[in-house]
N, CA, C and O of each residue as an XYZ file, in Angstrom:
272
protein
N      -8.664     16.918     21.398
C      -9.244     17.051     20.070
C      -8.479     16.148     19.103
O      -7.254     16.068     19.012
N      -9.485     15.415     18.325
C      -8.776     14.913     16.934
C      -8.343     15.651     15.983
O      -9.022     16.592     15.575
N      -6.855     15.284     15.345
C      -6.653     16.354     14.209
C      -6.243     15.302     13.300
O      -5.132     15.130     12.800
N      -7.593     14.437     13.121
C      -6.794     13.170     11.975
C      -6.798     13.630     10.397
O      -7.635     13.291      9.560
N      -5.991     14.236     10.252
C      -5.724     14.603      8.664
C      -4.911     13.470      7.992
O      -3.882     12.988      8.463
N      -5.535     13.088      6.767
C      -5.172     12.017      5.798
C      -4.650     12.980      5.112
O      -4.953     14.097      4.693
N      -3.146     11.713      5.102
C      -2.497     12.238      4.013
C      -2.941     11.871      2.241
O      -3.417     10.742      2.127
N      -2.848     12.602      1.024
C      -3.413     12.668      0.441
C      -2.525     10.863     -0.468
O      -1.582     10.252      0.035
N      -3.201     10.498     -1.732
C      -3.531      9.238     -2.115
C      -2.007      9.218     -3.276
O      -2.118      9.438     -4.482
N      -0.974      8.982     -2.743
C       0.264      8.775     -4.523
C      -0.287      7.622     -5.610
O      -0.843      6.530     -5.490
N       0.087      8.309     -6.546
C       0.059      7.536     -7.882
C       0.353      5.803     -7.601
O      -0.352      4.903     -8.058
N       1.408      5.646     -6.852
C       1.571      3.967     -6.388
C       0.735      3.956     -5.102
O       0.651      2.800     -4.687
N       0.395      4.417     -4.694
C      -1.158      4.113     -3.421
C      -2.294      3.929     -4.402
O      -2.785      2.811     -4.243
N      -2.808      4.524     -5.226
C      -3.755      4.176     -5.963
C      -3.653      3.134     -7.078
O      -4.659      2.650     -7.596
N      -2.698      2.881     -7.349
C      -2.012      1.382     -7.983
C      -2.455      0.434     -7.044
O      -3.313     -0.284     -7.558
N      -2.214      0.138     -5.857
C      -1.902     -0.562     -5.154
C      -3.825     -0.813     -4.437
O      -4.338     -1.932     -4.411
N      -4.336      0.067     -4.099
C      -5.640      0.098     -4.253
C      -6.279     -0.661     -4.992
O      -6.621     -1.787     -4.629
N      -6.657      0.045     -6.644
C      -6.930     -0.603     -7.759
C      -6.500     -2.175     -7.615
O      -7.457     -2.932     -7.784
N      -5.401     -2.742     -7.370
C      -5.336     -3.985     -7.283
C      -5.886     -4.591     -6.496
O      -6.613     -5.475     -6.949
N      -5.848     -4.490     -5.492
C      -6.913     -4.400     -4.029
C      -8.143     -5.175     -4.090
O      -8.554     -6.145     -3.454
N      -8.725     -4.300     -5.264
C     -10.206     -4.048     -5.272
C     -10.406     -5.528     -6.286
O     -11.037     -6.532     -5.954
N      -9.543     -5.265     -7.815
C      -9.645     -6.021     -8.681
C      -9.796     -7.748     -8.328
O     -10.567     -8.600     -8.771
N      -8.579     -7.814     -7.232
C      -8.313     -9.536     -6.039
C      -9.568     -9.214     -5.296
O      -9.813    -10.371     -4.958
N     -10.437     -8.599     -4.844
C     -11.319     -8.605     -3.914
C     -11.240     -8.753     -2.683
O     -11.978     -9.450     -1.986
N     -10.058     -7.901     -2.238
C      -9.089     -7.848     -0.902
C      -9.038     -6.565     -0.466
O      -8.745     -5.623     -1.203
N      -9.401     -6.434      1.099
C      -9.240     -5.635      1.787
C      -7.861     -5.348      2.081
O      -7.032     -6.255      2.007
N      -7.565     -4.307      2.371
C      -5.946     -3.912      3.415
C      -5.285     -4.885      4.455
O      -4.212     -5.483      4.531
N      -6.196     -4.790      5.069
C      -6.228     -5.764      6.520
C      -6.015     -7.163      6.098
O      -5.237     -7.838      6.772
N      -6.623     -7.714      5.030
C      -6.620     -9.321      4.829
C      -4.936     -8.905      3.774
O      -3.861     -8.978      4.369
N      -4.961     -8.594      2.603
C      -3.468     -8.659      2.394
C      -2.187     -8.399      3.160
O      -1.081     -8.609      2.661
N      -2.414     -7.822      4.690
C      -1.429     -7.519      5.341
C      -1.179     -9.081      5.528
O      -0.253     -9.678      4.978
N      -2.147     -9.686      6.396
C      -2.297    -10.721      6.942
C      -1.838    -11.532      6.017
O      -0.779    -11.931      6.501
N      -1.992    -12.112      4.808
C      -1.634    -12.847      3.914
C      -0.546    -12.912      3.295
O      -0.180    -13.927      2.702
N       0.434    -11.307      3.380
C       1.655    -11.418      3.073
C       2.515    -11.129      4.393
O       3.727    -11.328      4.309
N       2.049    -10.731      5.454
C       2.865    -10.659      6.099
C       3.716     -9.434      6.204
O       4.939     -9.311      6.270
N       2.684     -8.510      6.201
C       3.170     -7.135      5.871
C       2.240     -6.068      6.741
O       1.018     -5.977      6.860
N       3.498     -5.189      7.380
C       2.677     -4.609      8.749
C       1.256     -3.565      7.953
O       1.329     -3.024      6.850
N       0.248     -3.533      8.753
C      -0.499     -2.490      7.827
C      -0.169     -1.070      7.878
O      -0.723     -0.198      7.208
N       1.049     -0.849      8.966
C       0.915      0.787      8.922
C       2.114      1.081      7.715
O       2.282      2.251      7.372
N       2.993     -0.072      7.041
C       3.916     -0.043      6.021
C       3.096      0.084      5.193
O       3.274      1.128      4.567
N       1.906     -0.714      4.728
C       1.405     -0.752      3.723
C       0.618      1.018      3.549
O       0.822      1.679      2.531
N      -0.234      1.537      4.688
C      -0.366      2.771      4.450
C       0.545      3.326      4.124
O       0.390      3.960      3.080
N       1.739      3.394      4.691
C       2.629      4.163      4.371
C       3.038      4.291      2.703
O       3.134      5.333      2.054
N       3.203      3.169      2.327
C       3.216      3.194      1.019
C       2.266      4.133      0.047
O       2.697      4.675     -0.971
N       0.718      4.256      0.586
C      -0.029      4.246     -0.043
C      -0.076      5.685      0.133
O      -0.404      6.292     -0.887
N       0.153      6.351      1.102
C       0.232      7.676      0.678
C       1.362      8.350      0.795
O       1.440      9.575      0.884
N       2.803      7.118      0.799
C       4.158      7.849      0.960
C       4.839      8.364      1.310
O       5.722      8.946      0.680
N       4.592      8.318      2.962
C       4.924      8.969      3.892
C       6.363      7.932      4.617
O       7.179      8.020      5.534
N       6.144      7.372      3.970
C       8.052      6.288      3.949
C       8.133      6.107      2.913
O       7.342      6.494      2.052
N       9.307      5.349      2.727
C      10.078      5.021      1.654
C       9.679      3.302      1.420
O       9.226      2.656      0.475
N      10.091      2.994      2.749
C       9.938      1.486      2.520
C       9.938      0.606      2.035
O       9.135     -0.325      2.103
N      11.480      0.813      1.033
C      11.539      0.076     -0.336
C      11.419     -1.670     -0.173
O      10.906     -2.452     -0.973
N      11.935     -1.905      0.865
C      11.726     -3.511      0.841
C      10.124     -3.947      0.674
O       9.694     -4.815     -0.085
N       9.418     -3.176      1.517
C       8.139     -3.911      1.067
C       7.645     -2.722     -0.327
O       6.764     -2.951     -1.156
N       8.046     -2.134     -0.289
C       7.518     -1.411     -1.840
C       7.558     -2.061     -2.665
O       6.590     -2.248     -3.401
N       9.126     -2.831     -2.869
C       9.270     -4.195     -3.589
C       8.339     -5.389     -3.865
O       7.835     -5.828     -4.899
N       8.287     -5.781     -2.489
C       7.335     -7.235     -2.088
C       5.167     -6.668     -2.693
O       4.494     -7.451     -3.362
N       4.724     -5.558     -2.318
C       3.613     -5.303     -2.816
C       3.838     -4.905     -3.980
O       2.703     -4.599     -4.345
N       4.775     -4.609     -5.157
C       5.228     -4.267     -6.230
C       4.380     -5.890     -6.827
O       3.306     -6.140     -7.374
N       5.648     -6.765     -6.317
C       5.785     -8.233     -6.596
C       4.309     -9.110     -6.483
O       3.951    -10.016     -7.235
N       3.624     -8.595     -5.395
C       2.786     -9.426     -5.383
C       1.597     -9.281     -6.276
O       1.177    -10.278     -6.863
N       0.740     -7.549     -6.499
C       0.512     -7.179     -7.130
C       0.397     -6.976     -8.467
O      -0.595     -6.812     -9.177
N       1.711     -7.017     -8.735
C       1.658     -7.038    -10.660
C       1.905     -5.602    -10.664
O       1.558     -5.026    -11.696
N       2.646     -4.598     -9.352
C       2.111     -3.126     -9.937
C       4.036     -3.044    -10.487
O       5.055     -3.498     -9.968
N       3.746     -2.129    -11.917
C       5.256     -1.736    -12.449
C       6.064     -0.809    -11.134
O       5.279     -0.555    -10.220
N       6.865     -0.512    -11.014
C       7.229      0.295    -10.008
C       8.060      1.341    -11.183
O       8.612      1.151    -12.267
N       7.791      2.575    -10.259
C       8.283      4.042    -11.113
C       9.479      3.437    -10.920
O       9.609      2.336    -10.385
N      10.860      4.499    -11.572
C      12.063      4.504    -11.151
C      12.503      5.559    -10.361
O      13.662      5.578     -9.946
């Protein structure tokens, strides 16, 4: 049996989204373009790591402010 439960969406996952959408970029093509694994980038997005180095780098590329 599948028990694929999504984890739910953080305030910097939906940042990071929103930008996403605004560039007209999928997940998959910004992984590819920066060079950034996609399961980091989920991770980010609903925060289930920390992953400050690339938290940084999609911070950077993005334009998103980062909390403190």
């Amino acid at each position: 049996m599948n028990n694929n439960k999504k984890q739910p969406v953080t305030p910097f996952g939906w940042a990071i989204k929103q930008k996403l959408v605004e560039r007209q970029l999928d997940q998959q093509t910004f992984c590819e373009l920066y060079q950034i694994p996609p399961s980091r980038l989920s991770n980010l997005i609903h925060g289930t790591r920390k992953a400050k180095r690339h938290r940084r780098l999609v911070s950077q590329y993005l334009g998103i402010q980062e909390e403190s």
